[in-house]
Each structure stands twice: as structure tokens, then as C-alpha cells.
DRENBAFI-416069 format. One record per residue: x negated, y negated, z negated of N, C-alpha, C in turn. Coordinates in steps of 0.1 Angstrom, whole numbers, padded with zeros to 4 digits, always signed. Each point is the difference from the previous one (the first is absolute). Last residue first. Layout:
<recs>
XYZXYZXYZ
...
</recs>
This chain:
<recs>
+0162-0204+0173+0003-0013+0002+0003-0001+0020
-0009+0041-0032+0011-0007+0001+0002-0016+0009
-0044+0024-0017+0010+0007+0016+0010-0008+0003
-0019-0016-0041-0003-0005+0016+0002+0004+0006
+0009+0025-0035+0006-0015-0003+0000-0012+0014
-0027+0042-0011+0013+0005+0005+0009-0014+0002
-0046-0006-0020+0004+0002+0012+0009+0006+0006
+0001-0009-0044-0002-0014+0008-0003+0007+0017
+0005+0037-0033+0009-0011-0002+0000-0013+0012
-0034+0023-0013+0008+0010+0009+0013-0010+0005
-0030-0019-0033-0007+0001+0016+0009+0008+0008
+0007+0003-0045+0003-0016+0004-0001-0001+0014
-0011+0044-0019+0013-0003-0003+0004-0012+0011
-0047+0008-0014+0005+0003+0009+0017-0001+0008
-0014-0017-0044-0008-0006+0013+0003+0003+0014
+0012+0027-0038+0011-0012-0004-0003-0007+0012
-0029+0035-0010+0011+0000+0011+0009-0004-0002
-0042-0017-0023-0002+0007+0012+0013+0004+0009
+0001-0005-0048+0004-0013+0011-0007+0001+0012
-0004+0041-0030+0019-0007+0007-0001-0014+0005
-0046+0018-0002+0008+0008+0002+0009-0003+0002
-0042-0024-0018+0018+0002+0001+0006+0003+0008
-0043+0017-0032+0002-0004+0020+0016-0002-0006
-0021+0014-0035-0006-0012+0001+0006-0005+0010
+0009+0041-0035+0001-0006+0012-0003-0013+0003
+0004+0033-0040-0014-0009+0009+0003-0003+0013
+0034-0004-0040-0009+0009+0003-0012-0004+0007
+0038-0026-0016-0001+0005-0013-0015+0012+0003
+0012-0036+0044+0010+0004-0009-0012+0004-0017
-0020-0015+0038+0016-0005+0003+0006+0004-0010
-0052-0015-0003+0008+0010+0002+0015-0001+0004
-0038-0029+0022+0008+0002-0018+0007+0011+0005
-0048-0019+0027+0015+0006+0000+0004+0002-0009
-0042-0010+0015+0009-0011+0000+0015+0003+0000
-0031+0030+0004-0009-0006-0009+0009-0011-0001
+0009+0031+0037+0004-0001-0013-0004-0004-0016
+0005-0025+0052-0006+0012-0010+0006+0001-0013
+0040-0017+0027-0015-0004-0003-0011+0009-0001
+0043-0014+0022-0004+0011-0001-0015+0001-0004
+0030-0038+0004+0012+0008+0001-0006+0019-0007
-0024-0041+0012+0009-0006-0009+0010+0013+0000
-0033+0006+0025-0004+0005-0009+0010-0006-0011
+0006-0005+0047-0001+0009-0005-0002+0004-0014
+0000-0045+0034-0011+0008-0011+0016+0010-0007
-0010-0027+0049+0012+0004-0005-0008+0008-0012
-0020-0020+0039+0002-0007-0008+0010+0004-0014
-0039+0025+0039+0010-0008+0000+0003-0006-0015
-0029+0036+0013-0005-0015+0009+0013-0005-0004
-0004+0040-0017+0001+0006+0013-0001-0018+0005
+0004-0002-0046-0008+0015+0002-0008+0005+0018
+0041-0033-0017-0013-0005-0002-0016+0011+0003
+0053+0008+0025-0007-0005-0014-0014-0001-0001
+0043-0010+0037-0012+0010-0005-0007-0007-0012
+0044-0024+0021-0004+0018-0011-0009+0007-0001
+0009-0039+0027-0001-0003-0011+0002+0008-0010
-0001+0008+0046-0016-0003-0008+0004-0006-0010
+0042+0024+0014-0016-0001+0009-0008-0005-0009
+0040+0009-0015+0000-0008+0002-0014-0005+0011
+0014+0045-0014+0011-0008+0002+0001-0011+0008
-0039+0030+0010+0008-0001-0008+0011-0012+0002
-0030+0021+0036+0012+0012-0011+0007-0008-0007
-0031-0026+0027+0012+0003+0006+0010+0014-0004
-0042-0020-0017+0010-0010+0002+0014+0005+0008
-0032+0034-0012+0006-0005-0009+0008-0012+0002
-0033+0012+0032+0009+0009-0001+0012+0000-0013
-0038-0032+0004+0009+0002+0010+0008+0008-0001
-0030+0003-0032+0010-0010-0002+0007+0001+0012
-0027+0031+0003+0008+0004-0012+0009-0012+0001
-0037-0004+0024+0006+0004+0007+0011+0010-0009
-0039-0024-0020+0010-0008+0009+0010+0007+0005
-0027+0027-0027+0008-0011-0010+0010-0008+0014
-0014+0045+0017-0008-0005-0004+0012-0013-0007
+0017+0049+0009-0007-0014+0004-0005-0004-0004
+0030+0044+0010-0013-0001-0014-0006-0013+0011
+0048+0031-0003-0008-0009+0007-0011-0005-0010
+0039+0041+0007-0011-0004-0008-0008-0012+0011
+0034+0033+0016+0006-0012-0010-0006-0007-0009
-0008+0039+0030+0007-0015+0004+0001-0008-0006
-0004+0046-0018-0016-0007+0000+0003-0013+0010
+0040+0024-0009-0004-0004-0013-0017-0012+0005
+0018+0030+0032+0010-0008+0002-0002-0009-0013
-0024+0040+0004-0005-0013+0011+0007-0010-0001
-0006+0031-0041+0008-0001+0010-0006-0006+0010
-0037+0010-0037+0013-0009+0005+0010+0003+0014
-0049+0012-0022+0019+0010-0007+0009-0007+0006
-0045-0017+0019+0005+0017+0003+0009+0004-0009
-0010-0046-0015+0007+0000+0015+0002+0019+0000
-0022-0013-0041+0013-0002+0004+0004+0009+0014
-0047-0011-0012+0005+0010-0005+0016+0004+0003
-0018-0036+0019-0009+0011+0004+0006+0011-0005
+0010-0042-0018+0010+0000+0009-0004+0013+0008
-0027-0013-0037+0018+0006-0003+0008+0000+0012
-0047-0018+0009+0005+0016-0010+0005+0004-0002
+0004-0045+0015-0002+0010+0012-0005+0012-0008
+0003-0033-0031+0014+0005+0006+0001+0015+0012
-0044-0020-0023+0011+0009-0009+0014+0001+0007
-0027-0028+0020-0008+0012-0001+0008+0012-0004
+0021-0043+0012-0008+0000-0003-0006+0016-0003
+0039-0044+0019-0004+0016+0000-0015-0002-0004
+0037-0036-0020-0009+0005+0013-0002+0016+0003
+0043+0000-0007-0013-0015+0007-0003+0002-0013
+0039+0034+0017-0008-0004-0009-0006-0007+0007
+0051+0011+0008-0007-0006+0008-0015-0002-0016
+0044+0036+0018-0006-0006-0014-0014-0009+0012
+0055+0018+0007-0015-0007+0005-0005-0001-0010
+0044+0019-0006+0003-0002+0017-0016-0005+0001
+0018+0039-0035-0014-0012+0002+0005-0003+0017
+0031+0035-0021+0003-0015-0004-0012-0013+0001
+0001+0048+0021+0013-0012+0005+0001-0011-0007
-0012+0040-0027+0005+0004+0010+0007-0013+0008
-0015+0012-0050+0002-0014+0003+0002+0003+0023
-0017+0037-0035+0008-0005-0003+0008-0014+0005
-0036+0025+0020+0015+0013-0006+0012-0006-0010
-0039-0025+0023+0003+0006+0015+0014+0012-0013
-0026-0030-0025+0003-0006+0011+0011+0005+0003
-0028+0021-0031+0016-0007-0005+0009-0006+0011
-0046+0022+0010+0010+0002+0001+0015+0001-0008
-0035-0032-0001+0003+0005+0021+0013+0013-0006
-0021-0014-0039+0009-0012+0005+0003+0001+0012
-0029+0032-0016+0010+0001-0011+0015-0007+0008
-0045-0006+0019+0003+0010+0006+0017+0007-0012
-0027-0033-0015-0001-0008+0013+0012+0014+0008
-0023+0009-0040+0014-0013-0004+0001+0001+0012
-0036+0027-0004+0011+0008-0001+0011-0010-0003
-0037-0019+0015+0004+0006+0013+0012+0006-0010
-0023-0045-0014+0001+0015-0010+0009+0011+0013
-0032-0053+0005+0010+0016+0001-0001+0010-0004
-0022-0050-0017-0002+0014+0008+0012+0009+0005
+0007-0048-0009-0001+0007-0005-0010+0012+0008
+0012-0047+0021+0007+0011-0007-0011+0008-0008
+0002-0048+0025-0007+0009-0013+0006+0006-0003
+0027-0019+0035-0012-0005-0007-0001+0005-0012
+0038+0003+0027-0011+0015-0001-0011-0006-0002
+0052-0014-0001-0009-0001-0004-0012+0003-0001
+0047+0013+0023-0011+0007-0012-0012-0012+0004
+0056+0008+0008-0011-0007+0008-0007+0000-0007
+0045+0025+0017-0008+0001-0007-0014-0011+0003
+0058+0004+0006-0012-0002+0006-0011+0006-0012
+0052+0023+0007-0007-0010-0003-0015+0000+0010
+0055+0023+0008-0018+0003-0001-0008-0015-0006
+0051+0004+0011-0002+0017-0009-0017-0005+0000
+0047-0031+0005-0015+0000+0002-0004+0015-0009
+0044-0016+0000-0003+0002+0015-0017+0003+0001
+0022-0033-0039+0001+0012+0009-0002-0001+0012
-0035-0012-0039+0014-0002+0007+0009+0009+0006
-0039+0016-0034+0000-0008+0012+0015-0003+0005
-0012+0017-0046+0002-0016+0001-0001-0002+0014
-0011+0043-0011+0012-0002-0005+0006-0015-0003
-0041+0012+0015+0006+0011+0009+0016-0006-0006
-0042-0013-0023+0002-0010+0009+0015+0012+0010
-0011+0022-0037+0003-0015-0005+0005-0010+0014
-0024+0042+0004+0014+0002-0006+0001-0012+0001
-0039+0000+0002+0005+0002+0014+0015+0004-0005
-0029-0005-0031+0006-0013+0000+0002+0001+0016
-0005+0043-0023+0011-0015-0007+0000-0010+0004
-0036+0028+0020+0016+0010-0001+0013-0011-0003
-0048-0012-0012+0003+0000+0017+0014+0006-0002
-0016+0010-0038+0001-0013+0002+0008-0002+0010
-0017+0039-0008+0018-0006-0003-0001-0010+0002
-0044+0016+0018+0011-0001+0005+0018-0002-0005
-0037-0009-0031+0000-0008+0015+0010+0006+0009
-0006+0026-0040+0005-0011-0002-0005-0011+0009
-0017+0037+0010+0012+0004-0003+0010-0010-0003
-0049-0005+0005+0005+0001+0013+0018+0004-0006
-0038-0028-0025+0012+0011-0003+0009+0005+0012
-0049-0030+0005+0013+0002-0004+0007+0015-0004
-0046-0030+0007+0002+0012-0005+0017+0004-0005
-0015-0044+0019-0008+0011+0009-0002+0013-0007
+0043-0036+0005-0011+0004-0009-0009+0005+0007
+0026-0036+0022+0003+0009-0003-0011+0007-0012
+0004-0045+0022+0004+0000-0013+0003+0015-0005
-0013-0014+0048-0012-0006-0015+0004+0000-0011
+0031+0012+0035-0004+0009-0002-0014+0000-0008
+0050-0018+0012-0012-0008-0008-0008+0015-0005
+0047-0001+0030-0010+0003-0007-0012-0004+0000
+0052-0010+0010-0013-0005+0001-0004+0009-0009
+0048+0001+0032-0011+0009-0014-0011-0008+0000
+0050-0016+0017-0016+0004+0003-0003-0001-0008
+0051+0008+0021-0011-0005-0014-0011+0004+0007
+0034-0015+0040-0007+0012-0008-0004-0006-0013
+0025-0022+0030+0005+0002-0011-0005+0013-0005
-0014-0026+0040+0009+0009+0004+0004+0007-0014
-0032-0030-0001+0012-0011+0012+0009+0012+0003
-0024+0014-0046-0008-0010+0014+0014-0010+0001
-0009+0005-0051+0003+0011+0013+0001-0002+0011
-0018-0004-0057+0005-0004+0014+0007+0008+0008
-0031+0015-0039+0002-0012+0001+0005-0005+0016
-0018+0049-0036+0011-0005+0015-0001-0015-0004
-0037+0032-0016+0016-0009-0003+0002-0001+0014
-0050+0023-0025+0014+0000+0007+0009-0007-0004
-0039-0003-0026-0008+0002+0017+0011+0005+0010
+0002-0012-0050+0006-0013+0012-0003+0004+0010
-0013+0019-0048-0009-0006+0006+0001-0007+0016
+0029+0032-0031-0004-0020-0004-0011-0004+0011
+0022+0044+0006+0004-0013+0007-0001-0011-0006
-0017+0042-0012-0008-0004+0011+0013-0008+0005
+0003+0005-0044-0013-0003-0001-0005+0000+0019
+0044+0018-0017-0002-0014+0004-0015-0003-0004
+0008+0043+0005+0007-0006+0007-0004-0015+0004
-0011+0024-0036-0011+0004+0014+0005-0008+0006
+0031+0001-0036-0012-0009+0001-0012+0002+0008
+0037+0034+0001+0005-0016+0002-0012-0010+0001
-0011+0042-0012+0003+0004+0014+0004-0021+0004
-0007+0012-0040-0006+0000-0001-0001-0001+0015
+0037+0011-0020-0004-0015-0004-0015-0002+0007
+0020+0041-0002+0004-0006+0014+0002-0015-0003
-0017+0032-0034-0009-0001+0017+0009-0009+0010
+0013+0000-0045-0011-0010+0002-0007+0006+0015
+0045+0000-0025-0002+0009+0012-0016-0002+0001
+0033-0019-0032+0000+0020-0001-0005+0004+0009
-0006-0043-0007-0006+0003-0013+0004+0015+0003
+0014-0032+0032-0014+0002-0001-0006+0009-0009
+0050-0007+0005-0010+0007+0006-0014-0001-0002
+0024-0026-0029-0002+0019-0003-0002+0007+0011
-0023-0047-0011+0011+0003+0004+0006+0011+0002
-0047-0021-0011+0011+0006-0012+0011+0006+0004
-0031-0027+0029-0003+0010-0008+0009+0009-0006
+0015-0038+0028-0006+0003-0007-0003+0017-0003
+0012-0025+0044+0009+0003-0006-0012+0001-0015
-0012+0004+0047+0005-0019-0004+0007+0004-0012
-0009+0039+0021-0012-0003+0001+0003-0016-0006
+0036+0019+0009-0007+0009-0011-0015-0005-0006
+0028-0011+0041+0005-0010-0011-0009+0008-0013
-0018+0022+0040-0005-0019-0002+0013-0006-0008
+0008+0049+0009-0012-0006-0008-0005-0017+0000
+0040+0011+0027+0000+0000-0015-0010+0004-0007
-0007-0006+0045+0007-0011-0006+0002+0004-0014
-0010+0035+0025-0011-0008-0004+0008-0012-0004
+0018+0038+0015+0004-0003-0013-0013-0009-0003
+0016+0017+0043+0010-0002-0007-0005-0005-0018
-0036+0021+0027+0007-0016+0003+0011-0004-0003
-0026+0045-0004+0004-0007-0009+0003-0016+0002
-0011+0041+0028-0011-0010-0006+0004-0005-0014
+0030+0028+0022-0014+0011-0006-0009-0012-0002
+0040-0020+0020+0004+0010-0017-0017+0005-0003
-0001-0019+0044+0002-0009-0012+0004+0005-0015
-0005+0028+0034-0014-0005-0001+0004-0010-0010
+0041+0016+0018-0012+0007-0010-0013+0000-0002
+0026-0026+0030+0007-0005-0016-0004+0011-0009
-0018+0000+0049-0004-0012-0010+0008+0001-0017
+0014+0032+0027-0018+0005+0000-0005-0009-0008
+0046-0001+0016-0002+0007-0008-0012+0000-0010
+0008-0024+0042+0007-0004-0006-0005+0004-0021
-0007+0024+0049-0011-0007-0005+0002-0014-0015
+0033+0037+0015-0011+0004-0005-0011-0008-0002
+0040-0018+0018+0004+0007-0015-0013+0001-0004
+0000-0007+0048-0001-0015-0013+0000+0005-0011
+0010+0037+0025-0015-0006+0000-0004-0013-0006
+0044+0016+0005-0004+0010-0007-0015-0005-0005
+0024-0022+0032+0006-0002-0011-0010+0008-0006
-0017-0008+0045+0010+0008-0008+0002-0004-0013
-0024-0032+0034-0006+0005-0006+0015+0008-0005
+0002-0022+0043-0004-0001-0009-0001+0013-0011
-0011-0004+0055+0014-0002-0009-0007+0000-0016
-0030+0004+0039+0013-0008+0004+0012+0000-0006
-0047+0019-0014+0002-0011-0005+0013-0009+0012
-0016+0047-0019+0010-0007+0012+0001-0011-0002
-0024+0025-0034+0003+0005+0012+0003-0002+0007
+0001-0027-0031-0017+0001+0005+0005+0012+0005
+0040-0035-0010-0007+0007+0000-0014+0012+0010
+0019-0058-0012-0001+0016+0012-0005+0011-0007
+0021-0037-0033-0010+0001+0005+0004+0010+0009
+0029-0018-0034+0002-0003+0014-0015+0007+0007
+0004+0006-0046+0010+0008+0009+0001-0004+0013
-0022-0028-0032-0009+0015+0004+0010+0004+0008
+0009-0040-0006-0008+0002+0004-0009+0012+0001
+0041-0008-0026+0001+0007+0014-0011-0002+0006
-0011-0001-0044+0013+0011+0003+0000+0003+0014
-0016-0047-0016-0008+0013+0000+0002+0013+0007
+0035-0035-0010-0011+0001+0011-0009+0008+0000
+0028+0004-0036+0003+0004+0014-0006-0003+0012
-0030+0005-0046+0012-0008+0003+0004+0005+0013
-0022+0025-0042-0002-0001+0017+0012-0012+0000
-0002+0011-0042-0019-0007+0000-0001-0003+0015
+0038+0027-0022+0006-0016+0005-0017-0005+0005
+0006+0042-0023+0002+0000+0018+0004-0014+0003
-0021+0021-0043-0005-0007+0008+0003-0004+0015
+0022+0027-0038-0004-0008-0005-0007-0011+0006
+0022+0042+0015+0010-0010-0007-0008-0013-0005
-0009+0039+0035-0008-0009-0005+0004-0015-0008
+0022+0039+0024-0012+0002-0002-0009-0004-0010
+0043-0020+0015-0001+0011-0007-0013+0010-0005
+0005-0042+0027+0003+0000-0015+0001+0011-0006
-0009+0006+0046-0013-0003-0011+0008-0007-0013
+0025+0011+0029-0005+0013+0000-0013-0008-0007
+0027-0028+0011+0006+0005-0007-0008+0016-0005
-0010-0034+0033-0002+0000-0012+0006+0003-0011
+0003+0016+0047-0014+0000-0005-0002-0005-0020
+0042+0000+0021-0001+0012+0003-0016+0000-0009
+0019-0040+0018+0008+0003-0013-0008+0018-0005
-0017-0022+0041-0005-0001-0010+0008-0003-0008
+0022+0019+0037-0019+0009-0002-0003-0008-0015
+0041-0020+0014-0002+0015-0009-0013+0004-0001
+0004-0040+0024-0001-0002-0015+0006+0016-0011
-0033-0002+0047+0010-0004-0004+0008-0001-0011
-0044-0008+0033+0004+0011-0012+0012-0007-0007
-0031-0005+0057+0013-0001-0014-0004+0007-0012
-0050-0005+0024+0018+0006+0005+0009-0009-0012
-0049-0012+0019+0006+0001-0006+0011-0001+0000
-0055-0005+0015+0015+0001-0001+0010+0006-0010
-0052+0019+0014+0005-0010-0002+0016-0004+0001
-0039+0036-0013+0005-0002+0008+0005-0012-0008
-0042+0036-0011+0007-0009+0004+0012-0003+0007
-0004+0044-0030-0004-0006+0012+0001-0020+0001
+0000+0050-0031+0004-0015+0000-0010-0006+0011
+0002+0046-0021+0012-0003+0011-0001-0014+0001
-0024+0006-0045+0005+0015+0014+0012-0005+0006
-0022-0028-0038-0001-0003+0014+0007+0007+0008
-0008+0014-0044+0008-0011-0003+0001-0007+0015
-0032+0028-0004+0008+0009-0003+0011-0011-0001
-0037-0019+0005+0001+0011+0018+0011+0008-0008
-0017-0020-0035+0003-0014+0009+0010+0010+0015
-0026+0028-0032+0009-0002-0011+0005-0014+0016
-0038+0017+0013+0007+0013+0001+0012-0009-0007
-0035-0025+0001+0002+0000+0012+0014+0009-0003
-0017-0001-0041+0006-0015+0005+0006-0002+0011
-0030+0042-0015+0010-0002-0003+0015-0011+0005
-0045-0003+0017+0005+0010+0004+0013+0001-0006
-0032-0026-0020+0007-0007+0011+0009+0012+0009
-0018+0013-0037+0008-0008-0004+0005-0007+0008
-0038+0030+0010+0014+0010-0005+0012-0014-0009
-0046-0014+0010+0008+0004+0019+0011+0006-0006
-0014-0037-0037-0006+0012+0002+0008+0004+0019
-0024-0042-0030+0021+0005+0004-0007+0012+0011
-0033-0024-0021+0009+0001-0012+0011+0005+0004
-0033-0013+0032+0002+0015-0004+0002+0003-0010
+0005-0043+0022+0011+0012+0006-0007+0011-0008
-0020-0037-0021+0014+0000+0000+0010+0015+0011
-0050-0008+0002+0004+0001-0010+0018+0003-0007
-0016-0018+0045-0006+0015-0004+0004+0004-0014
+0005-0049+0012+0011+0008+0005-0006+0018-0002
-0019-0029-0042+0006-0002+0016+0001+0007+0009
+0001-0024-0048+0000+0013+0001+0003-0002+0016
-0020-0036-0035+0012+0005+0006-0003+0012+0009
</recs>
């Protein structure tokens, strides 16, 4: 295994530089602050209408909470009055063209492409972007992301199963990955809820590949803005505190909060009291009783879903989700 010397000087000073420079640009003017102003139901008839238009095809992907949760923030000039119309617009803007120039709007429809046969006349008139499809789902058979659940505060939580990652991945097709199935959980969270959990697995990872690692920070911070409320990884181990080394200096401050790195015990605790059902939701992986794999297997144990190569089930993954959103709005009620 390749170790930490080795690994940072595969990632070059002119790429972290870039990263720093590309994050600090998407940052300018952004201040911490806290609280939160009115926004009223013209301001956001106003906001989303100016992005339907914009952005006929993907302006439903923000939900209104969302929406005003940006809008209500202090603005970082003044943080005694809220943020200008104008300025929501702009930072508004930024994410829904990062999302056009990545191509998130259209990852889902490679994974029916990718489930779909061979033969079918897209496949057959387009083979690069068949080809793009099946990258795709080649890095979500293998289960190392999903959403399953959601706390006591009706966030989804991300598990990542980091012993199941590759060690020579397709950085490109990992981060779509990551991209679609953060879409996925975003659009089944309840309402009112704008930010998920994240909780990683970090037994036997992989080597790090810094140019994924630094790909995914900043998918983070330009595209997904607000929506990581906590990522909690156990155990900690050599290879983490590397990625977290390399990481932390691109990271917002307000972003680098939000990382907790524990040991196995001190995960469950913390967990009894995120998830739904407390300890009878941690899974087998992390000391507890709840097996995952019935749902998210290796992929050595996995059928295909459909006519293609998709193996990961994906639509009953947010059928699951669905159910869970569902059930805890259900209990607000009560």
C-alpha cells in the first residue's frame, strides 16, 4: 500500500492551488453569520420564477424551503439585515450552472440507459454516451453510496461503505455517481428539510486518490451549498487523517465543522441519538443490529436490475427513501 508521502506527491502544489483558488471564488464575500430574516411569498414567487425561466428544465430540483433558506440568511456585508434579492439570485444562479455544466440534470437518465439493453436506439446511435452510462453504473454496483433512513430531525442519511470503494477508480464516473445519488436523496427529503446526514464507514479504505477527494470537496462547496448538516466517519485510521490533512486547508471553516472522525464506540453513541429509531438503527457494520446488505449487497451478490448493467437498486433505494420521508412527516402530525 502506498503511503502518506507517496500519495500527497501524486497531487501536485499547482492542483491544490487551483482547488484553493476555484472554492475561495464560489466563497467571495461569504461570511459567517447566523439567523434569520422574513422572505416573503412575492420575494419567492419572484425567485422562482426567474429560475424557471433560466432554467426550464431543472428549477423544480430547489424546493421552497431551500429557496428561502438561502434567502433568509444575513447578508456578509451587514450581517444586520438580510441577504439582497439580487445576491440570493446570484448565489442561486452559480449552483444551477454548475449543475447544467456538470451534467446533473441528466445523470438519472443515463442509469435508465444504463438498465435498458444494448440494442435500444439510443444506445445504438450514441455508444459514447452508452459508454458514459455504463461507467456510471459500474461505480454504483458496487453499494459504496445510498441513502437508507432518516434521523429524529427527518434528515436522509448517506452511508458510505468505504471497504467497498475501488482502489483504481474512474474518478469521473465516481464523482457522477456521488452527484445522482445526492440528487436522489435531495428530492425525497421531506418537507421543510433542506440538508442531509452523512455517515462513512472508514474501515479499510482504499488508498486515496487526492484528485476524487478534492473533485468531491469541490462538488461540495459549488454545487450542494448548505446541504451537508454532519458527516460523522469511525473508525479513524491512517488513511483518513490524510484525507482529512489534505481536505481541511480548501475547506470553508463553516464546512470543516461539520466533520467528525471517531472511534467505533463513540459513533454508536452519537448515532443513538441521530437516528430514527436510535439503536435499533445502527447497522451491523458500525456494531449494531440492522444488516444493510439485504438491501445493499456486494456486488458479487447482486442481480442485475433490469436488461443492462445495473446491479445497485437505485429505484428501490428511493422508493425506501420515499417510505421513510413519508413516515416521519406522518409523526410530526401526531
Amino acid at each position: 500500500m502506498a503511503n502518506n508521502q507517496e500519495i500527497q506527491a501524486s497531487v501536485s502544489a499547482e492542483e491544490v492551488e487551483k482547488a484553493k483558488a476555484e472554492i475561495a471564488e464560489d466563497l467571495d464575500g461569504e461570511a459567517v453569520a447566523s439567523g434569520e430574516f422574513e422572505v416573503t411569498q412575492e420575494e419567492m414567487s419572484i425567485i422562482r420564477a426567474e429560475l424557471a425561466c433560466e432554467f426550464p428544465d431543472d428549477y423544480t430540483y430547489m424546493s421552497d424551503a431551500y429557496l428561502k433558506s438561502v434567502a433568509s440568511k444575513p447578508y456578509s456585508k451587514d450581517p444586520t439585515i438580510r441577504r439582497p434579492l439580487e445576491y440570493t439570485m446570484e448565489k442561486l444562479t452559480h449552483v444551477m450552472e454548475w449543475r447544467e455544466q456538470a451534467g446533473s440534470p441528466d445523470m438519472e437518465n443515463l442509469v435508465h440507459l444504463a438498465n435498458g439493453p444494448e440494442t435500444s436506439p439510443e444506445a445504438v446511435e450514441n455508444p459514447a454516451r452508452l459508454a458514459k452510462a455504463k461507467a456510471l453504473a459500474t461505480s454504483l454496483n458496487n453499494a459504496s453510496i445510498y441513502w437508507h433512513g432518516v434521523t429524529k430531525e427527518g434528515k436522509p442519511i448517506l452511508w458510505i461503505r468505504c471497504g467497498r470503494k475501488p482502489w483504481y477508480p474512474n474518478v469521473e464516473s465516481e464523482v457522477n455517481a456521488l452527484m445522482l445519488v445526492a440528487d436522489a436523496g435531495i428530492k425525497c427529503m421531506p418537507k421543510d428539510v433542506t440538508d442531509f446526514v452523512v455517515v462513512s464507514d472508514s474501515s479499510s479504505p482504499p488508498p486515496p486518490v487526492p484528485s476524487f477527494m478534492i473533485n468531491v470537496l469541490k462538488a461540495l462547496v459549488r454545487g450542494y451549498p448548505d446541504r451537508l448538516n454532519v458527516l460523522l466517519s469511525a473508525p479513524v485510521s491512517s488513511i483518513i487523517q490524510f484525507v482529512m490533512n489534505l481536505l481541511l486547508p480548501l475547506m470553508p471553516g463553516r464546512l470543516a465543522g461539520k466533520f467528525l472522525l471517531k472511534d467505533e464506540e463513540s459513533a454508536r453513541e452519537i448515532l443513538k441519538g441521530w437516528l430514527a429509531n436510535g439503536e435499533d438503527d445502527i447497522p451491523t457494520f458500525l456494531g449494531g443490529t440492522v444488516d444493510h446488505d439485504k438491501f445493499f449487497p456486494e456486488e458479487a451478490y447482486s442481480k442485475k436490475q433490469g436488461q443492462g448493467t445495473l446491479k445497485f437498486d437505485y429505484f428501490g433505494m428511493i422508493e425506501r427513501l420515499q417510505a421513510s420521508a413519508k413516515e416521519w412527516e406522518a409523526k410530526q402530525k401526531k
